[in-house]
C-alpha positions in Angstrom: -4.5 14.3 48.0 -7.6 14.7 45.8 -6.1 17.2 44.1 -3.3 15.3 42.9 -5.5 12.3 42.1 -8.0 14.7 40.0 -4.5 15.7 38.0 -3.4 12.4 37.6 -6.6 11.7 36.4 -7.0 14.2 34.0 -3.4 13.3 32.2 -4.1 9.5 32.4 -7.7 9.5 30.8 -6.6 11.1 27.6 -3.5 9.1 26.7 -5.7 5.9 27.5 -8.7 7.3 25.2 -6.3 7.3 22.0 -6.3 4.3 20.2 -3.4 3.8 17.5 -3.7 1.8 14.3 -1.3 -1.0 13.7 -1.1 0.9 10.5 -0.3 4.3 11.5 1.5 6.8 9.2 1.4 3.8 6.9 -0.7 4.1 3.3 -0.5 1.3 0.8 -0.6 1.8 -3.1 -2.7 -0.7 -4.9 -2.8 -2.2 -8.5 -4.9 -4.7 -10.2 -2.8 -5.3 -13.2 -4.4 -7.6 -15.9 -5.3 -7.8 -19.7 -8.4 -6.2 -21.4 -11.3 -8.1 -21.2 -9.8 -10.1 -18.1 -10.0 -9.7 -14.3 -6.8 -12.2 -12.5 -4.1 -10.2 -11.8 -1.1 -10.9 -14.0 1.7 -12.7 -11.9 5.3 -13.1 -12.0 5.9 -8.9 -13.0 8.8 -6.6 -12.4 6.7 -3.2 -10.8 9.0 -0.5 -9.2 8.1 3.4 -8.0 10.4 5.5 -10.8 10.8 9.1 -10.2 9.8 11.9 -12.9 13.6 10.9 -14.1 12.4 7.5 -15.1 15.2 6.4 -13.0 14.1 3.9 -9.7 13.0 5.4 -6.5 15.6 4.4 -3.7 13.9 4.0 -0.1 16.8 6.5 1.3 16.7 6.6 5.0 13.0 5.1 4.9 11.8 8.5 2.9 9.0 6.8 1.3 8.5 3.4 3.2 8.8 2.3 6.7 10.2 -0.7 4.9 13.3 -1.9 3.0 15.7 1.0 4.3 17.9 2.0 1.4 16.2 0.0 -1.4 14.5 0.4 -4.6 10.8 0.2 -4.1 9.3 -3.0 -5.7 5.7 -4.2 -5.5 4.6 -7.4 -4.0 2.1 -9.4 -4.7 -0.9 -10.4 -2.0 -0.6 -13.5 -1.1 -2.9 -16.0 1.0 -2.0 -17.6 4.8 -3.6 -20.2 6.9 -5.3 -20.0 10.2 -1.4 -19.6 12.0 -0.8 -16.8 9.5 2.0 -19.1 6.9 2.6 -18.1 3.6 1.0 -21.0 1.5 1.8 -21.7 -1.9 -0.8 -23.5 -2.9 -4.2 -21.7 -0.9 -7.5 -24.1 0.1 -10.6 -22.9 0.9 -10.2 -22.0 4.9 -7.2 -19.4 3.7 -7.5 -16.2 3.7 -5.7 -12.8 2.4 -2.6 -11.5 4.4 -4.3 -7.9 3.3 -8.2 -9.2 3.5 -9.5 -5.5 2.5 -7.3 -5.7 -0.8 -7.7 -9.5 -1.6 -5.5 -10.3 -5.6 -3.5 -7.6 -6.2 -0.4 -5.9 -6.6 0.7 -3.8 -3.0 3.3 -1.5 -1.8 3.7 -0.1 1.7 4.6 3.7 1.6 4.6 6.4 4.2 1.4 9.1 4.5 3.5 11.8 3.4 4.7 9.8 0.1 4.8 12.5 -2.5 2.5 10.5 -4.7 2.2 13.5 -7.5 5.6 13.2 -8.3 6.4 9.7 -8.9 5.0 6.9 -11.2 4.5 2.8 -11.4 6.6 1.2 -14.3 5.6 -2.2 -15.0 7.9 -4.6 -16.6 7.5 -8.2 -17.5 10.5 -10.3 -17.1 9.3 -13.0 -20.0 8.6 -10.4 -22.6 5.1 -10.9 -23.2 3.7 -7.5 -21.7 4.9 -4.2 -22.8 6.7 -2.0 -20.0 3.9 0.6 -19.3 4.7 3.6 -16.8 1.4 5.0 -14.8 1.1 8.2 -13.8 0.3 8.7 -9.3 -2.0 10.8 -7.5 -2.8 11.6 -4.0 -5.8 9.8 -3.8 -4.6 6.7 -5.3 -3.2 5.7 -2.1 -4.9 3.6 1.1 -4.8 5.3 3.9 -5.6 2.7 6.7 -6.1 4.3 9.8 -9.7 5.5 10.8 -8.5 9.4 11.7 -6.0 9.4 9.2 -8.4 8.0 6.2 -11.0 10.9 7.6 -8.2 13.6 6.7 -7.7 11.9 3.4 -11.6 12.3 2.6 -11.6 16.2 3.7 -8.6 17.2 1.2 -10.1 16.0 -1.9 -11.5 13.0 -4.0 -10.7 9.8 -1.6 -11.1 6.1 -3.6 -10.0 3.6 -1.8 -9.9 1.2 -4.9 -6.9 -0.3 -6.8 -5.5 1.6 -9.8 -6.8 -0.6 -12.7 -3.8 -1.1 -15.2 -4.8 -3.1 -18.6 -1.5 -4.6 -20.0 -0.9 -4.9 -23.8 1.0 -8.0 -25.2 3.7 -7.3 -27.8 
């Protein structure tokens, strides 16, 4: 009998001493996309993934996002929620971020194998007054968000962890 019990013990201790992430296998790509010489985020833009084709990256069969199955990727904007965690529209000072590490910024969710090297951000503004500017991605631009993944990240080369600062030019 204490034989078994010592077994069970021995399988039960380690599943119960690994801790997951609500984020795992999950990365985030972040932009802070404003004009020269000012820091707010520009709102209201058009920013999808393209691939090296220029053409949009499709989300086929959740390849490069847990999210939106089947769709072209689009950024989101960060926005602020109350106490109950609503979307508000118009924020006060007890909100808060719905992504408090990455506060006013543009965010998309992508997997932690997301083949970063070979795609790009194109940003478009619907009302004309931006020029559509592509940027180039890298492996490090990405977020990793888990504690044992984000120490990989740091062993396999330069790590960052800051948004990739994009200066828009008017036409």
């Amino acid at each position: 009998m204490r034989k078994i019990f010592f077994l069970l013990l021995l399988t039960v201790l380690p599943a119960a001493a690994q801790q997951h992430c609500g984020y795992d296998f999950t990365s985030f790509i972040v932009l802070h996309v404003h004009e020269e010489g000012k820091k707010e985020n520009i709102a209201n833009l058009r920013i999808t993934l393209i691939d090296s084709t220029g053409t949009d990256a499709v989300n086929r069969n959740n390849r490069y996002s847990w999210r939106n199955k089947d769709e072209v990727l689009l950024f989101s904007k960060n926005f602020q929620i109350d106490s109950a965690g609503n979307k508000l529209e118009k924020p006060d000072a007890t909100s808060r971020w719905n992504f408090p590490y990455a506060k006013d910024v543009w965010l998309l969710s992508v997997t932690n194998e997301f083949p970063a090297d070979e795609m790009m951000v194109r940003i478009t503004d619907p009302s004309g007054t931006y020029e559509t500017q592509d940027v180039q991605l890298y492996a490090f631009n990405m977020y990793i968000l888990c504690t044992s993944q984000a120490e990989q990240g740091v062993q396999f080369g330069r790590k960052m962890n800051k948004p990739i600062d994009v200066i828009l030019r008017r036409k």
